[in-house]
C-alpha positions in Angstrom: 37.8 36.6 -9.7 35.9 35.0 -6.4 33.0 34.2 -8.4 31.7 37.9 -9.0 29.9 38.6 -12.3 31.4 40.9 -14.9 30.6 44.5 -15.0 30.5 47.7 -18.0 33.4 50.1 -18.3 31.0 52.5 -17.3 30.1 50.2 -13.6 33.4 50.2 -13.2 34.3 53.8 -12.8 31.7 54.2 -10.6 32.7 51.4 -8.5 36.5 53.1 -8.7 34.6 56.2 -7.3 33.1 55.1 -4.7 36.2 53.0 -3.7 38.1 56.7 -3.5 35.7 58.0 -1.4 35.8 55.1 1.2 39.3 55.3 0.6 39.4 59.0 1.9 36.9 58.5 5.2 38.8 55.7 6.5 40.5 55.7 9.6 44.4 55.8 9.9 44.8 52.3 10.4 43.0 51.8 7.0 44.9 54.7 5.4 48.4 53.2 6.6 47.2 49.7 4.5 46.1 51.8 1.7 49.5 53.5 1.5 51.4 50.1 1.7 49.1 48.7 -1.1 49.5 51.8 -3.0 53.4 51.3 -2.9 53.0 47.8 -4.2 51.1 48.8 -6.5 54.0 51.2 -8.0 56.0 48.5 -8.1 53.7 46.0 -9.5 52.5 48.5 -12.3 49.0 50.5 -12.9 47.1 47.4 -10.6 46.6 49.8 -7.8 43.1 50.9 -8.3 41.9 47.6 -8.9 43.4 45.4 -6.1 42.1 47.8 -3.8 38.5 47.4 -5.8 39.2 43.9 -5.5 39.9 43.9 -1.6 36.8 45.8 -1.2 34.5 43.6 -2.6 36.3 40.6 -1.0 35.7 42.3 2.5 31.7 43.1 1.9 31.1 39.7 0.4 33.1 38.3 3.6 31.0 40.7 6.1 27.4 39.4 4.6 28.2 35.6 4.7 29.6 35.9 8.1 26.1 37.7 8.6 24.4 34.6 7.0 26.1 32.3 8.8 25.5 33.7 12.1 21.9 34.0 11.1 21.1 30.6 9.9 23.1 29.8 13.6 21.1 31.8 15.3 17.9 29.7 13.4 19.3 26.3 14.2 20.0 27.2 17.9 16.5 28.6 18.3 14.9 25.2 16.8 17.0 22.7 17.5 15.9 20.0 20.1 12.2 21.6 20.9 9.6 19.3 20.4 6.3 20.1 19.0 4.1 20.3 22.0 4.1 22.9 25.1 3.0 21.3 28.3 1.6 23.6 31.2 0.2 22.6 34.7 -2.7 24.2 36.4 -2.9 25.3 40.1 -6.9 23.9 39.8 -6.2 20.8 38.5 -4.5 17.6 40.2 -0.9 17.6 39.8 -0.6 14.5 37.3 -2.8 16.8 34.4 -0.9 18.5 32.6 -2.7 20.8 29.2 -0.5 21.0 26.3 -0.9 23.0 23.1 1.3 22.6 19.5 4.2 25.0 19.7 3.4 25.4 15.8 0.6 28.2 16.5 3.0 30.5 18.6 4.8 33.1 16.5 8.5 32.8 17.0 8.4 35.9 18.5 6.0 34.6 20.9 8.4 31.5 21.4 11.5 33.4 22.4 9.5 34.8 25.5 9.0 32.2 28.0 8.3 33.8 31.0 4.3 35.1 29.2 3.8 32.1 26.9 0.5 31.2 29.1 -0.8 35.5 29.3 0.1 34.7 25.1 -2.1 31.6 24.7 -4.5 32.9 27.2 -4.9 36.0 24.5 -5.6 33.8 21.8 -8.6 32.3 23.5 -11.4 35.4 21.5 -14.9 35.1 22.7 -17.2 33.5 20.7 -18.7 35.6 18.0 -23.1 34.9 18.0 -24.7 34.0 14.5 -27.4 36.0 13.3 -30.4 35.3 11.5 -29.1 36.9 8.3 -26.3 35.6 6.5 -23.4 37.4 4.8 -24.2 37.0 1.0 -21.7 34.5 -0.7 -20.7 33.2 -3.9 -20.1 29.7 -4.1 -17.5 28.3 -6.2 -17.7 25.8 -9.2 -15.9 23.1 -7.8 -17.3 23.2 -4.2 -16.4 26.3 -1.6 -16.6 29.1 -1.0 -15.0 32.7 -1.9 -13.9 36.0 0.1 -16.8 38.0 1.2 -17.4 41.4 0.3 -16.2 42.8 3.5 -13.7 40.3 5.3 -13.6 42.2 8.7 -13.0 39.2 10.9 -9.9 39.7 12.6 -7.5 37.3 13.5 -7.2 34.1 11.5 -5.3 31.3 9.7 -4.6 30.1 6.1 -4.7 26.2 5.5 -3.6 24.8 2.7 -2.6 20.8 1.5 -1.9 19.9 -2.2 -0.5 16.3 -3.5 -1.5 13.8 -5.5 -3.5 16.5 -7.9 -5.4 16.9 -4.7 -5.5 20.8 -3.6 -7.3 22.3 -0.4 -7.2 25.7 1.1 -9.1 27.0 3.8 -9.0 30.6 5.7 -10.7 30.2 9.7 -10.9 32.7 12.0 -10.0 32.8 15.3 -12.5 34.4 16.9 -15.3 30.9 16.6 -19.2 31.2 16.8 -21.7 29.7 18.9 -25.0 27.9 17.1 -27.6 25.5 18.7 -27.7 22.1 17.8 -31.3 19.9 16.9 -31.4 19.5 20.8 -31.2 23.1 21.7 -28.1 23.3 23.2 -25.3 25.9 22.0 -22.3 25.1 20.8 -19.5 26.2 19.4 -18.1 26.3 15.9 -14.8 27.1 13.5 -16.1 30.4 12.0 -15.0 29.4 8.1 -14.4 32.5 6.1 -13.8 31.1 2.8 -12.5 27.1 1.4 -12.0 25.6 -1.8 -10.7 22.3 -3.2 -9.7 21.2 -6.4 -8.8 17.9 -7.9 -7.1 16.8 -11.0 -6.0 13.4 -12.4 -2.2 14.2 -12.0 -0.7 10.6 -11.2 -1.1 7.7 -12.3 -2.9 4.8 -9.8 0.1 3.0 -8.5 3.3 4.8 -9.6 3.2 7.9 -7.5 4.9 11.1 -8.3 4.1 13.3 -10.4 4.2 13.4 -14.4 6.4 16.0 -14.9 8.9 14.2 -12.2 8.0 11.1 -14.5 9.2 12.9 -17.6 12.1 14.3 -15.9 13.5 11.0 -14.9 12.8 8.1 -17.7 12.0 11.0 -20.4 8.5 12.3 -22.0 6.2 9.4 -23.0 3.5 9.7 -25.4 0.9 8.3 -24.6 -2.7 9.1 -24.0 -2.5 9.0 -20.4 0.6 10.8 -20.0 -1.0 13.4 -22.3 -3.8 14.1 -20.2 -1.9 14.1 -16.8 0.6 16.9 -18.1 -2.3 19.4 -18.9 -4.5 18.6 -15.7 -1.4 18.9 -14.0 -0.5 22.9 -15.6 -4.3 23.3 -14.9 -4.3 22.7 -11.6 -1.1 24.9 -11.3 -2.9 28.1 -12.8 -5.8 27.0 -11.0 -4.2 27.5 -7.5 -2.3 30.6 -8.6 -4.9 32.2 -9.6 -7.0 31.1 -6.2 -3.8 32.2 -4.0 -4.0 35.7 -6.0 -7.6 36.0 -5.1 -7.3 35.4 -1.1 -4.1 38.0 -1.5 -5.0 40.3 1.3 -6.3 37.7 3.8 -3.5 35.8 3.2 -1.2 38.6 3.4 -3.0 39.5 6.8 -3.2 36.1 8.2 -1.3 35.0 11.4 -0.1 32.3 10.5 0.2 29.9 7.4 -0.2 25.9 7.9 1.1 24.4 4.4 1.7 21.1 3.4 3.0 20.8 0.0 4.9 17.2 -0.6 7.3 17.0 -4.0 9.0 19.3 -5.6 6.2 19.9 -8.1 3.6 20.9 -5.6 6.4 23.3 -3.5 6.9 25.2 -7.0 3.1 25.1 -7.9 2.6 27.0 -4.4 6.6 28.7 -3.7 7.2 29.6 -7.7 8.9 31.5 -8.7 6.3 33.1 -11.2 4.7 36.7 -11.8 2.4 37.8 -9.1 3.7 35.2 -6.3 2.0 35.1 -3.6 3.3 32.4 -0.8 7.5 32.7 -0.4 9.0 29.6 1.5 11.1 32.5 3.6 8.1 33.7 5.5 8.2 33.2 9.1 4.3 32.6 9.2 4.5 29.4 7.6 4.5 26.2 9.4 3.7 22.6 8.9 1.2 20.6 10.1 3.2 19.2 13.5 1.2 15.5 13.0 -0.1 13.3 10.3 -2.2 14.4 7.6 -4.3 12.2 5.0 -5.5 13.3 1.6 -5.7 17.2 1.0 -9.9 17.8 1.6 -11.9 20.4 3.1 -12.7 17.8 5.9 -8.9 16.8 6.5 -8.4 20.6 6.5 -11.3 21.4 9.6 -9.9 18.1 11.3 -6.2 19.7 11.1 -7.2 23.1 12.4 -9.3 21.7 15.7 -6.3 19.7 16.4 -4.8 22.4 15.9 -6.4 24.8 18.0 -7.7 22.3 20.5 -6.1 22.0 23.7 -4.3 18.2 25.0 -5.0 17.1 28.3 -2.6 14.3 29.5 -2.3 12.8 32.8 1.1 11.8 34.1 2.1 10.8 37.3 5.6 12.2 37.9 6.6 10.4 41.2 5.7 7.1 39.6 8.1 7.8 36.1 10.9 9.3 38.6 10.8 5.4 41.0 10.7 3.9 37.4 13.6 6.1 36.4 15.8 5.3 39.3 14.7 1.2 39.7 15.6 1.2 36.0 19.2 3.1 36.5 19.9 1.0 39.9 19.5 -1.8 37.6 21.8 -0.9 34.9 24.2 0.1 37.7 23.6 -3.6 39.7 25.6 -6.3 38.4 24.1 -9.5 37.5 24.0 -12.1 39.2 26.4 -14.9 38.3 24.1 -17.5 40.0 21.0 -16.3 38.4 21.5 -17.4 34.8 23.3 -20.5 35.2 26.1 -20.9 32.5 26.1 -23.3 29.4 28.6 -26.6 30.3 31.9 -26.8 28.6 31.6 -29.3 26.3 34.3 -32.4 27.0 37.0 -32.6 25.0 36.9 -35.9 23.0 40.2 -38.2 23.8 42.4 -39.1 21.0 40.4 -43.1 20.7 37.1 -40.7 20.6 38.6 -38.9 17.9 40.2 -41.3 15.8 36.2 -43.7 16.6 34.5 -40.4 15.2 37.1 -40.6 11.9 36.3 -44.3 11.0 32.3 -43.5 11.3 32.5 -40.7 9.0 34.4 -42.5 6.8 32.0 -46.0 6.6 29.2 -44.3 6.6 30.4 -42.2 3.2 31.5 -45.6 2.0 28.4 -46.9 2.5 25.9 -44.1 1.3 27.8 -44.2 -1.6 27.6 -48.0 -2.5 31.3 -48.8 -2.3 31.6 -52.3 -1.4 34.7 -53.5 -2.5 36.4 -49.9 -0.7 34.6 -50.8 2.5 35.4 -54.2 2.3 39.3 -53.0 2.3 38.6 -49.9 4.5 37.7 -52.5 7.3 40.5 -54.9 7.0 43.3 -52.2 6.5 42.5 -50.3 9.5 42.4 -53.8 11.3 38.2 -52.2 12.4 35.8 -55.0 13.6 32.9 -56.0 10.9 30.6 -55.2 14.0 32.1 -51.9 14.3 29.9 -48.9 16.4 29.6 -45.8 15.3 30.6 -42.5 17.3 29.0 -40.8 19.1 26.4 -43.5 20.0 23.8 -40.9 21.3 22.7 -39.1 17.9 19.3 -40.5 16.3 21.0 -42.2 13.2 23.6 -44.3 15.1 20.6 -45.2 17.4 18.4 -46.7 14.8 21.8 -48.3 12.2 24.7 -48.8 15.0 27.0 -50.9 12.5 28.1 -50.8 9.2 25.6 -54.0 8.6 22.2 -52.1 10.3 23.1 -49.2 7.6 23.5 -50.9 4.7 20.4 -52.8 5.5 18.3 -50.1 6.1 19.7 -48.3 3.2 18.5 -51.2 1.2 21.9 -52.3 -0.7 22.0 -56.0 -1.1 25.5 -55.9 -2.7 26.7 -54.4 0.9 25.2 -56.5 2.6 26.4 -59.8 1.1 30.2 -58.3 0.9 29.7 -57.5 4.5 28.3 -60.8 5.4 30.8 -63.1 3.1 34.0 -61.1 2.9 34.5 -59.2 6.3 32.2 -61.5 8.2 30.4 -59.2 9.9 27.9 -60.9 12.8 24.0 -60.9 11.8 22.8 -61.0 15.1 24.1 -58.0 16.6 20.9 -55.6 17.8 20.5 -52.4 17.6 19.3 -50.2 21.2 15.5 -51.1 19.8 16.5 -54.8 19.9 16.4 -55.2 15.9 18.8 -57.5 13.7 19.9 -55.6 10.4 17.5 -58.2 8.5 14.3 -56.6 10.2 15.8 -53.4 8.7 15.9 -54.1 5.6 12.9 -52.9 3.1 12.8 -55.1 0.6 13.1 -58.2 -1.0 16.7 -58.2 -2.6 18.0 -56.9 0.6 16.5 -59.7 2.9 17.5 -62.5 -0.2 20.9 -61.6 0.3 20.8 -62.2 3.8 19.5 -65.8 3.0 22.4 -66.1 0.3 25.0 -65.4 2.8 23.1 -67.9 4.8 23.1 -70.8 2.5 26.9 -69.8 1.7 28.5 -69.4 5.0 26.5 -72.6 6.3 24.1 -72.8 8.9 27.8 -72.9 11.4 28.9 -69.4 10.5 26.4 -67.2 12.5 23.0 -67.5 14.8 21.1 -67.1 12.1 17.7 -68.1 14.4 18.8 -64.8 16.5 19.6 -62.9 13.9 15.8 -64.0 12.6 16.9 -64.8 9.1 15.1 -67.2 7.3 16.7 -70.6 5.4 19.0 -70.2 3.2 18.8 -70.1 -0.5 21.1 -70.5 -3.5 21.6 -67.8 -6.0 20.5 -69.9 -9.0 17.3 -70.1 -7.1 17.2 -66.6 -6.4 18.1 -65.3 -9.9 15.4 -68.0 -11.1 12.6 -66.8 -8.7 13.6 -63.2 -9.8 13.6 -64.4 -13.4 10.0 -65.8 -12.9 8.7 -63.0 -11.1 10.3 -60.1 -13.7 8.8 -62.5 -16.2 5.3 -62.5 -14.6 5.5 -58.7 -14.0 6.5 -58.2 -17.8 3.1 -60.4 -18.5 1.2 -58.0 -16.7 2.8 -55.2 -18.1 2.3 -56.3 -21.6 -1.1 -57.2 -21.0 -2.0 -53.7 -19.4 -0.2 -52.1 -22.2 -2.9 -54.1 -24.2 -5.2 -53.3 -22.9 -4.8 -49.8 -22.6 -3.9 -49.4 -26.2 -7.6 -51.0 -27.2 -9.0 -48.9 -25.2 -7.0 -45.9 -26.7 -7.9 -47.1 -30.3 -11.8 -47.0 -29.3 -11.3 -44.1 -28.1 -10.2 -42.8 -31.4 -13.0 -44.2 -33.5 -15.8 -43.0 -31.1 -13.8 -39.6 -31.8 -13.6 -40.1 -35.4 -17.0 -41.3 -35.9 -18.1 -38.2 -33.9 -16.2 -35.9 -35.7 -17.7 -37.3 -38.8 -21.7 -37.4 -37.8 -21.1 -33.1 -36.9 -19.7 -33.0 -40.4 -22.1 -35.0 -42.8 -24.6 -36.0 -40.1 -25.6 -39.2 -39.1 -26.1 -42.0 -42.2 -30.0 -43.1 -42.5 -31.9 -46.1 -41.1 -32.1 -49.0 -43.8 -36.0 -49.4 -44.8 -37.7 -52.1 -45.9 -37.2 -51.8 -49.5 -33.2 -51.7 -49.3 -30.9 -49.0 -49.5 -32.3 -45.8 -50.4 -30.3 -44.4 -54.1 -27.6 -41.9 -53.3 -28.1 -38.1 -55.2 -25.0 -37.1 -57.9 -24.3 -34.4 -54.8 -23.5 -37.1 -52.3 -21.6 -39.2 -54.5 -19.6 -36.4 -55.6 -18.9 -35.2 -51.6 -17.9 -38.7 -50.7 -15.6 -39.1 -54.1 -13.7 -35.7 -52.9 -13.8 -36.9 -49.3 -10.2 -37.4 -47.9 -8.9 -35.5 -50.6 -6.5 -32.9 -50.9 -7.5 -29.1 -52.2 -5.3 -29.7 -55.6 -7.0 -33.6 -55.7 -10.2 -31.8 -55.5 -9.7 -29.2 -58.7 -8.2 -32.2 -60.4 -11.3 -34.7 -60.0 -13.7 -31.8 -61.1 -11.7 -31.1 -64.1 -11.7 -35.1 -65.2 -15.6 -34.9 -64.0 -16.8 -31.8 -66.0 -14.5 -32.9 -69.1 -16.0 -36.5 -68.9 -19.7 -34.5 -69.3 -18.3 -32.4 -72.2 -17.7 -35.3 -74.1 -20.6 -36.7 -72.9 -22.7 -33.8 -74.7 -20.1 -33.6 -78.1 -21.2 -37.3 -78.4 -25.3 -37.0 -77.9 -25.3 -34.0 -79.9 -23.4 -35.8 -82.9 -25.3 -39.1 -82.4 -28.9 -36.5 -82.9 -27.4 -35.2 -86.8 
């Protein structure tokens, strides 16, 4: 039933009454739609009485939100778009300064009027008040400021207040500042503070941020210590502030204005409740937030906020110089560019079909090759009817400039097997020079690589190839290459065994300097042999060095055999004494 809550028999009459006396003071048009709902009602039944109730209600409810609508309209159109500072020129000043002041300490009634904002802020400006000899009697707080005085006649002036992080300031200035004289002499003048205080509690834990309760309320209550301790600080510091807000009631009930700054939901309630006894409401038009950055909630941050506050901007702007940047900047959006000015990128040439089909074979060779497939390059050449001395395309990247043929790459990747079938089976030219002027035999980097150069040497024949020009030395069987690798694997395997020799008695010594070590901080070291020999053990040593080595259960059974070998020794000297 549109959401209304339910209501006693008794409510209801007297909502039935008061719906028959609207009923009777409405005009015509209203009394002709009452008729028509009355004759529907015959024929629906005895529903009469309550569809027009119903109507009624439907009608108010529709008549207040169309009021809040239109009021939170109203709100958005008078905010919307204004930024936070008010900029005003002076007829005394050059016409580049301009003086602003934050739009935040205007009322909004103050804001809606235009035409006197300046005769406003030019109100605001209350002489100086001058400090007497005698001060007004104080009392000071416990955790540093100070409270109301006795008589807080001091007219116009703000309340200040930050709170996060378990950190909580308030502050209450008046307008109306006072002049002192500084070590120097000179006056000067001064915020006249009528009361502060600042509290602080360990609310949040150093890292995590937010506070506990928003902890608990997300990942559940812990138990610990910590968490303990930052749940009561944290209702502490709520009944704390309450109770300090209930205090400054009437000066904050006649303050101006109200600069809060409460981040999280936690702090908000702490200040906004709702609880018995509230004092701050979020609805109130006084309160405002601090139109600029903040840091941590102090008494200091709090004086810093209120100058800036109060204080008035000066900036210096030359208009005529931003209007010729505005319009060089829009004539240059507006002017085309230049098509010679930024000169365009060349096409790049399409390759030709040979190009292609060049660029086709090098990929595949080179994959080949990388891969150690000599029998498949071997046919790869010869079915494709390529040259041995094949170049790769394109000619001008930096791998095909250092290994131009199949023979410079498998020589400078090292693969002897490549090189030989290359050499012997698709006779590929050892001569042919790279752009540096290098044969694929000074590529190669090491010694299998250039001994099968010499093996296709001494097979092909001195005949096949400039060998001189391709700077590869005579040529050699493979019986004597396998035998001068034979000798040399068999040499290294010499030196190998003899380092692993060597290396082993050096480990082994290592051991017994260890063990000997070991053994001196457990006995001690063993005594110097004197003249007259070795000096006679004690029955203690020989018994540690029997049980040395031994086992726990070797142990109990050696001193059982010992101490049942000197219980027969005393049966026997006993009987041998009858």
């Amino acid at each position: 039933m549109r959401g209304a809550a339910p209501v006693s028999e008794a409510e209801f009459e007297r909502l039935v009454g008061e719906l028959n006396e609207s009923i009777s003071g409405s005009d015509s048009s209203d009394s002709e739609s009452d008729e028509e709902d009355a004759t529907g009602g015959q024929k629906g039944g005895g529903d009469t009485t309550l569809s027009a109730l119903l109507k009624k209600q439907a009608k108010i409810a529709d008549a207040s939100g169309a009021e809040e609508v239109a009021a939170v309209a109203r709100k958005r159109k008078r905010g919307a778009g204004k930024p936070p500072m008010l900029w005003f020129t002076c007829g005394s000043l050059p016409g580049e300064v301009n003086l602003g002041v934050y739009r935040a300490i205007l009322s909004d009634a103050e804001q809606e009027d235009e035409n006197g904002l300046a005769e406003t802020i030019r109100k605001k400006q209350i002489p100086p008040q001058q400090v007497g000899a005698k001060k007004e009697e104080s009392n000071e707080g416990d955790e540093g400021g100070v409270k109301l005085p006795v008589t807080p006649q001091i007219g116009p002036h703000y309340f200040l207040c930050m709170i996060g992080g378990g950190h909580f300031a308030a502050m209450i200035v008046a307008l109306a500042p006072k002049t002192g004289k500084k070590n120097t002499g000179q006056s000067e003048r001064q915020a006249t503070v009528v009361a502060h205080k600042t509290f602080h509690r360990y609310t949040t834990r150093r890292k995590q941020g937010g506070s506990q309760s928003a902890n608990d309320s997300a990942k559940g209550a812990a138990h610990s210590a910590g968490s303990s301790l930052r749940r009561y600080n944290e209702a502490a510091l709520t009944s704390e502030v309450r109770a300090l807000l209930s205090e400054w009631k009437d000066m904050i009930d006649t303050a101006d204005l109200l600069f809060i700054r409460a981040t999280g939901s936690t702090n908000r309630r702490t200040l906004y409740g709702p609880y018995d006894g509230q004092i701050l409401r979020h609805n109130d038009p006084r309160i405002r937030g601090f139109p600029f950055s903040t840091r941590r909630a102090t008494q200091s941050e709090l004086m810093r906020s209120f100058i800036e506050l109060t204080r008035v901007k000066v900036s210096r702007i030359d208009e005529a110089a931003l209007a010729a940047a505005a319009e060089a900047a829009v004539a240059a959006q507006a002017t085309p560019p230049s098509r010679t000015s930024t000169p365009s990128k060349p096409t790049k040439p399409k390759p030709t079909p040979e190009e292609e089909e060049a660029l086709l074979h090098s990929s595949q060779l080179q994959a080949l090759i990388r891969r150690s497939k000599a029998p498949a390059l071997v046919s790869y050449i010869q079915s494709n009817n390529l040259s041995p001395n094949f170049r790769f395309h394109p000619l001008d990247t930096d791998k095909n400039y250092h290994a131009p043929t199949p023979l410079h790459l498998a020589a400078h990747m090292n693969a002897p097997v490549l090189v030989l079938a290359l050499l012997t089976k698709a006779k590929a030219d050892p001569a042919v020079a790279n752009l540096d002027e290098k044969t694929p035999f000074e590529l190669a980097g090491d010694r299998a690589t250039r001994d099968a150069f010499r093996i296709a040497r001494y097979e092909l024949g001195d005949e096949a190839a400039d060998w001189s020009a391709a700077r590869v030395p005579a040529g050699v069987s493979r019986a004597e290459v396998e035998k001068a690798s034979s000798a040399e694997k068999a040499e290294e395997a010499a030196r190998e065994a003899e380092r692993r020799k060597t290396e082993t008695e050096r480990l082994r010594q290592e051991e017994e300097q260890r063990e000997q070590e070991r053994r001196e901080k457990r006995v001690g070291k063993g005594k110097a042999l004197g003249s007259a020999g070795l000096t006679e053990k004690t029955a203690g040593e020989k018994r540690e060095e029997e049980a040395r080595g031994l086992t726990p259960e070797m142990r109990m059974r050696l001193e059982r055999e010992r101490r049942a070998r000197a219980a027969e020794e005393r049966l026997k000297r006993m009987q041998g004494g009858r």
